[in-house]
Phi, psi and omega in degrees: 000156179206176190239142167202164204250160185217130207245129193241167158235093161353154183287357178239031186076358191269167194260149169234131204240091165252164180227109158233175195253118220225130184272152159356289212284000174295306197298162201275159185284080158250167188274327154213147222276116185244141147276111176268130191258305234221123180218184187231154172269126162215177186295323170294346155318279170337308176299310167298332175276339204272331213084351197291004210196128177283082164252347167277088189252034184200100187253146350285171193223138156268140158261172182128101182319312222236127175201141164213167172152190218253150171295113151265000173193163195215169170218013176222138191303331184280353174232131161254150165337122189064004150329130169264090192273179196139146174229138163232122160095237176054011176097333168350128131112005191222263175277357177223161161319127181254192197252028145257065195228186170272340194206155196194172198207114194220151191302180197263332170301327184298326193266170184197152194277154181273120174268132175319144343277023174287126152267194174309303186311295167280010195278310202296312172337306185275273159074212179290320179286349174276329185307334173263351158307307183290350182282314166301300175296329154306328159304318171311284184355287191274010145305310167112058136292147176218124163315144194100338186286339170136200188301126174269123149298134161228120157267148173079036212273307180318344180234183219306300180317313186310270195334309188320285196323308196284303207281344171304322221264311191286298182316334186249054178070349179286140193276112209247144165240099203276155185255050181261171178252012173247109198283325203273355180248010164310332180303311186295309196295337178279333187301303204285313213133316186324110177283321167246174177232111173248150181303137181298324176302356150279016230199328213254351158262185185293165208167149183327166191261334206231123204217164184295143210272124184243314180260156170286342233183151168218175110235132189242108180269002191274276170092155195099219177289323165333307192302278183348303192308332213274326209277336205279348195264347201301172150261140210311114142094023181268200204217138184226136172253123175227145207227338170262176185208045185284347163262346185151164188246025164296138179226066189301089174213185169256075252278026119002307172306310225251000158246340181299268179280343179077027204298160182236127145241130185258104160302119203268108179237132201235043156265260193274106163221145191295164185280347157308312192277328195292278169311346123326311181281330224270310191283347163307317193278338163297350194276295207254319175245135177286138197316290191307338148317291187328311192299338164275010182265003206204121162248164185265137161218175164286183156263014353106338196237355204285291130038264162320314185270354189288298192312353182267317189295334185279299227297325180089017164297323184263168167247139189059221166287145174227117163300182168180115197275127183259355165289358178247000000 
């Protein structure tokens, strides 16, 4: 038996989020069986247990993007017993059973070994939002941004995708600016690299389509007019890779920028990607961000706690990562 939380649908359609206890024969017909130590809350969880958000297309569901911990049995050659695994994305938590359980049973495509020096633990830190972080900055990268080119924008930078986005950006020489509407985490966010800071209400109403050029660069988690703001704001041949939509999923603008200035935008998508790209961006961030860093980036909860706690994360309460110890 193991405890995992289980998303039901009521007869009147509403979502029902219980945390019970459930056997083997439960888990989906995949190849292979993870003991899960560490699984993460983000926001499209958060949407799914509360219901708030049509994020759930396979009813009843475990939720959870996101999982890492050791292999206990494999039916496919390439993972053996006690192997130190992570998964992100592949539809976890949407169309398959996700990582907020002890145990779970997932294709043999889905995983990639956890690289040194993350454990189950700091991997659950990173997980999709840092994994989409490295995804944004590498689209700069091969756009041919260089540090020294000037100022990087990160909207939304207080929260999990944002945090990353910031301490990557800084670790790799880049002049970082972080965008938030929480004036009290400026400490935390210059601690992560950010050199300065501006407020999200410059950003986040409607505005010229085409406006004076301040960045080198974007990563954008907002999207709506924030997004609109950022590219119109780009400088002549930069580039803004956007992954988010915490403001909306709208994109009131104009191709001005993008015929004008020549600004490039890349949408950033981190559920399907091949495991070659995976492991690139994974050993960029083994590489570049620091293990003891990270913690600051990261609150802990159970999985006894999850339940409770998804309405402070879409509320916009909480900061940075929220990990979820699943033995708890």
């Amino acid at each position: 038996m193991f405890k995992a939380i289980l998303l039901s649908q009521t007869e009147d359609k509403k979502t029902r989020a219980e945390l019970l206890e459930l056997d083997d024969a439960r888990l989906p017909d995949r190849d292979v069986t993870v003991n899960v130590a560490y699984s993460t809350l983000n926001y499209k969880d958060a949407l799914a247990i509360t219901g708030r958000g049509a994020v759930v297309r396979s009813w009843p569901l475990v939720p959870g993007i996101d999982l890492a911990g050791t292999v206990a049995s494999s039916k496919h050659p390439d993972w053996q017993a006690g192997d130190a695994v992570v998964v992100t994305g592949w539809g976890l938590g949407e169309n398959h059973w996700g990582g907020l359980t002890q145990r779970q049973r997932v294709d043999a495509g889905w995983l990639l070994k956890i690289p040194a020096p993350f454990t189950a633990r700091s991997a659950m830190i990173i997980a999709t939002a840092g994994f989409t972080a490295a995804l944004c900055v590498q689209a700069l990268q091969r756009h041919g941004l260089q540090p020294g080119d000037g100022e990087v924008l990160v909207t939304g930078a207080a929260g999990g995708v944002g945090s990353i986005a910031v301490a990557l950006l800084a670790a790799l020489g880049y002049t970082v600016v972080a965008s938030t509407g929480r004036p009290h985490e400026a400490d935390y966010l210059q601690g992560l690299g950010a050199r300065r800071i501006v407020d999200r209400a410059t950003l986040s109403e409607p505005a010229k389509p085409l406006q004076k050029e301040a960045w080198a660069g974007v990563v954008d988690t907002v999207g709506s007019h924030t997004l609109a703001n950022a590219c119109a704001q780009t400088r002549f041949y930069g580039a803004v890779a956007a992954c988010g939509l915490a403001q909306g999923g709208d994109f009131p603008t104009t191709v001005m920028p993008f015929i004008l200035r020549g600004v490039t935008l890349y949408g950033i998508n981190s559920v399907f990607v091949p495991n070659a790209q995976r492991a690139d961006a994974w050993a960029l961030m083994a590489k570049h961000l620091d293990a003891k860093q990270l913690e600051v980036l990261s609150t802990e909860i159970g999985l006894s706690e999850v339940i409770d706690y998804a309405p402070r994360l879409i509320e916009g309460h909480v900061r940075g990562r929220t990990i979820v110890d699943v033995n708890r």
